[in-house]
N, C-alpha and C positions, 0 to 999 in steps of 0.2 A: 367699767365694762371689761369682760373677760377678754384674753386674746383668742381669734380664732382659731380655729387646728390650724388652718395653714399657714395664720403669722406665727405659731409656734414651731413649726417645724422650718421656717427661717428662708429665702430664697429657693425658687428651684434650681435645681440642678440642671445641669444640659447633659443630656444623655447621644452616648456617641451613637451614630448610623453607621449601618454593615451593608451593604451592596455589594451585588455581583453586577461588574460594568464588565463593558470586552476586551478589556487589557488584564482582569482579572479581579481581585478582592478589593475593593474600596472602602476604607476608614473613613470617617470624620470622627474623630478626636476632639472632645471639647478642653481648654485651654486651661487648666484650674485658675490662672491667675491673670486670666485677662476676659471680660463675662462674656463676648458674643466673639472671640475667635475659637478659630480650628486647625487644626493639621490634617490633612490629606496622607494617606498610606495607602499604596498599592501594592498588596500582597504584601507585607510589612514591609514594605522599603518609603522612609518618607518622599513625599513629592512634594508640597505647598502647605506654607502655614498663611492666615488669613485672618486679618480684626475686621470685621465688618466695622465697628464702631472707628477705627484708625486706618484705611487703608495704606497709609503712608508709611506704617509698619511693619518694617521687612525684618522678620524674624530670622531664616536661615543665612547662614554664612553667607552663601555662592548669589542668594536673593540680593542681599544686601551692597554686594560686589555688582553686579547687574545693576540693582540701582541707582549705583555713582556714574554708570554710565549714560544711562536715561538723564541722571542730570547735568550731564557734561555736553551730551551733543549739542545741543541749543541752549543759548541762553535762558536765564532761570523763568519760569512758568510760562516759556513761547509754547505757543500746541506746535505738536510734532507730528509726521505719519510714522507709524511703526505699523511690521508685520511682525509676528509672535510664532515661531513653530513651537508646538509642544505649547498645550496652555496648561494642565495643570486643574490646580482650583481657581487660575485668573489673576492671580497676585502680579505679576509685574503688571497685569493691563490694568486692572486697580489700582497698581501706582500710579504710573503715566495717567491715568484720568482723575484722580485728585492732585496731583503735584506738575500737570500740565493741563487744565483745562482747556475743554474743547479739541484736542488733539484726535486725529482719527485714526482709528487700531483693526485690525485685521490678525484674528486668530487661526490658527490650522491646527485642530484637535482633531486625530482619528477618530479618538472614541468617544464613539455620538453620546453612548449611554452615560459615559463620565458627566459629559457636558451638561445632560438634563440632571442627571445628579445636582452638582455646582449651581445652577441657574435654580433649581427647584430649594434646599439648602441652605447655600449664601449666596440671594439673590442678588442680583449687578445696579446699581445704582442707575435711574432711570435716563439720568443725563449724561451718561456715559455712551460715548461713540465708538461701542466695540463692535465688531460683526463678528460670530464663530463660524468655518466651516469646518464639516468634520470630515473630509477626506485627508490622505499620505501629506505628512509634510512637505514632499518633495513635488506632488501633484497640484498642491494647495499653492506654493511659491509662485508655477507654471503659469497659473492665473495671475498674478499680479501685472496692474499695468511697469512696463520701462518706465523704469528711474521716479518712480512713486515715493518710495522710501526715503525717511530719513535715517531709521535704525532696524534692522531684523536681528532679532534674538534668537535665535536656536538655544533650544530646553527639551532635548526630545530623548523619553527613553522608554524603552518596550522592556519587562521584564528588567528594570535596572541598567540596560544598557543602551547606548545610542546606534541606532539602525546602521549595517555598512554604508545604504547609500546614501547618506544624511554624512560622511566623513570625506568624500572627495571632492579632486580640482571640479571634474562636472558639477560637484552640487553647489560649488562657490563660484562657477560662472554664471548660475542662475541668480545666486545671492547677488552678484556683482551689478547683474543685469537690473532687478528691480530697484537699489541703488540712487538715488542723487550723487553725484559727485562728490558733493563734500559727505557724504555718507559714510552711515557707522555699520558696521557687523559684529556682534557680539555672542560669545556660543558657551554655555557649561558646559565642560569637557571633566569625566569623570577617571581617572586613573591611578596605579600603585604601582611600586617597584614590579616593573626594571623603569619603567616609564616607557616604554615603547611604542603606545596609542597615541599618548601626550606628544612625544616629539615628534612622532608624524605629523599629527593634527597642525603644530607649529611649521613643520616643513611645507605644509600643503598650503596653509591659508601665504605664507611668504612667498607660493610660486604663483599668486592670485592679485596680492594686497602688498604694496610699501613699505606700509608704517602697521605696526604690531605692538601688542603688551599684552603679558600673561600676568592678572592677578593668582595669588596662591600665599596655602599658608607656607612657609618655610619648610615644614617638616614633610610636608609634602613633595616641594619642588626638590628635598633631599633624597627622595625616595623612602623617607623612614614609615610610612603608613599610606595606604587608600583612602584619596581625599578628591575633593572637587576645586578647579581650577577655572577661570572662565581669561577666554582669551580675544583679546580686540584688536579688530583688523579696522584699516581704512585705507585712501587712496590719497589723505588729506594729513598733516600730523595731526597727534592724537594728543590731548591734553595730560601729558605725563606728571609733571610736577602735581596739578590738581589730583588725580589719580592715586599718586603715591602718597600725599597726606591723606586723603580719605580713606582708604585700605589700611593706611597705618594704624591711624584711630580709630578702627572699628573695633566692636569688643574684641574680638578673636585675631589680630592683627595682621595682616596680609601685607606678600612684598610683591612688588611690581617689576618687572623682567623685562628690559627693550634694547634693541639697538643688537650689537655684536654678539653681547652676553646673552640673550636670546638667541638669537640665529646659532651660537656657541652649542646651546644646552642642547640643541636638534641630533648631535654627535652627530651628523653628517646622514642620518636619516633620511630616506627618498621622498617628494611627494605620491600620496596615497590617489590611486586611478578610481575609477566605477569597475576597472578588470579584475585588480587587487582588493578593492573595499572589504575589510574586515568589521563584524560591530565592535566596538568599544567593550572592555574586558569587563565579567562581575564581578560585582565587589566580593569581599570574600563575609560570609556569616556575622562575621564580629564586628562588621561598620554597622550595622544597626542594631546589635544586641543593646 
């Protein structure tokens, strides 16, 4: 028996989707080498890769740093409460909900229209205990019950950048507020030489939080290029040893920053107000060429 046309012409292809969402140009990229993932690009700057078929697969750098966190807070596969600012295509809460079952997650995605994007796309696994709302990050927090949280992630960026008022003591007294005690805060912070957003951002969460650690690639925390860095706050120590091997060994190697030598690298940089609040700097053309 002949082959058909279509066993002849071999597998389909997945063909990328172009949307206009209200933050702007929305991509899905299909993955040449992995069949049902994607990458999210807004206006060409990447935002979220995603395997529907491997959720537990965390593709970008800053993801993958993120999700040594998620598995450090609580013992291995306990469900957690997280809130999520900034979703994205959903990738950390796809983590957290295969690699923590049953866990309850609370997303704050302005934009609605991303959202049904995402949910229409790469639909959400039906056992999954996420809720999205799409109002301000900052309004979205507001709602939270006191002391719900085990982890909030801030991921939040407009145009490449993260909002001023998503960078101050006010917005990490809200953070601190939804909070459990032994609770985590964890934030992508994106910046380049001189580093001057970066050492704020560290002065600010140390005039909130105790105990601190900045993951980063080295060449970064040197200033020699525009990179992403994500940095964790608590009121509890933080699981540093575990940390610094996991970062280590990741493909892209990342070093872990705490204690004196942290508070050091702030060069005596002020905490950032809601009076001062600046947004976080863009990247320049050639990080995502």
């Amino acid at each position: 028996m002949g082959k058909s046309r279509n066993a002849r012409r071999g597998p389909a292809v997945a063909e990328a989707v172009v949307e206009a969402v209200d933050g702007g140009l929305a991509e899905l990229i299909p993955d040449r080498d992995r069949a049902r993932a994607w990458t999210l690009l807004i206006d060409g700057a990447p935002q979220s890769h995603v395997d529907l078929d491997d959720p537990a697969y965390l593709s970008f750098e800053y993801q993958r740093r993120l999700g040594h966190v998620v598995d450090l807070v609580a013992p291995a596969g306990k469900p957690v409460h997280v809130v999520h600012l900034g979703g994205g295509a959903l990738t950390l809460a796809r983590y957290v909900a295969v690699t923590r079952p049953r866990s309850t997650q609370q997303v704050v995605e302005w934009d609605a229209s991303l959202v049904q994007l995402v949910r229409r796309q790469l639909p959400l696994d039906a056992s999954a205990r996420i809720r999205v709302r799409s109002v301000d990050a900052r309004e979205g927090l507001a709602k939270v019950l006191d002391g719900w949280a085990d982890l909030v992630v801030a991921d939040v960026f407009s145009g490449a950048r993260t909002p001023a008022h998503l960078t101050s003591t006010e917005f990490l007294d809200e953070v601190r507020r939804v909070l459990r005690p032994s609770g985590c805060y964890a934030a992508n912070l994106a910046d380049g030489p001189p580093l001057a957003h970066l050492r704020g951002q560290i002065a600010t969460a140390a005039a909130r939080f105790p105990e601190l650690a900045l993951i980063a690639d080295p060449t970064v925390l040197r200033g020699k290029r525009f990179g992403n860095a994500v940095l964790v706050a608590s009121d509890t120590p933080l699981p540093l040893a575990e940390l610094t091997r996991r970062a280590a060994s990741d493909p892209h190697p990342g070093r872990v920053e705490h204690g004196r030598a942290l508070l050091d690298f702030t060069g005596g940089a002020a905490p950032v107000t809601d009076a001062a609040a600046v947004a976080s700097p863009a990247p320049p053309p050639s990080v995502f060429r």
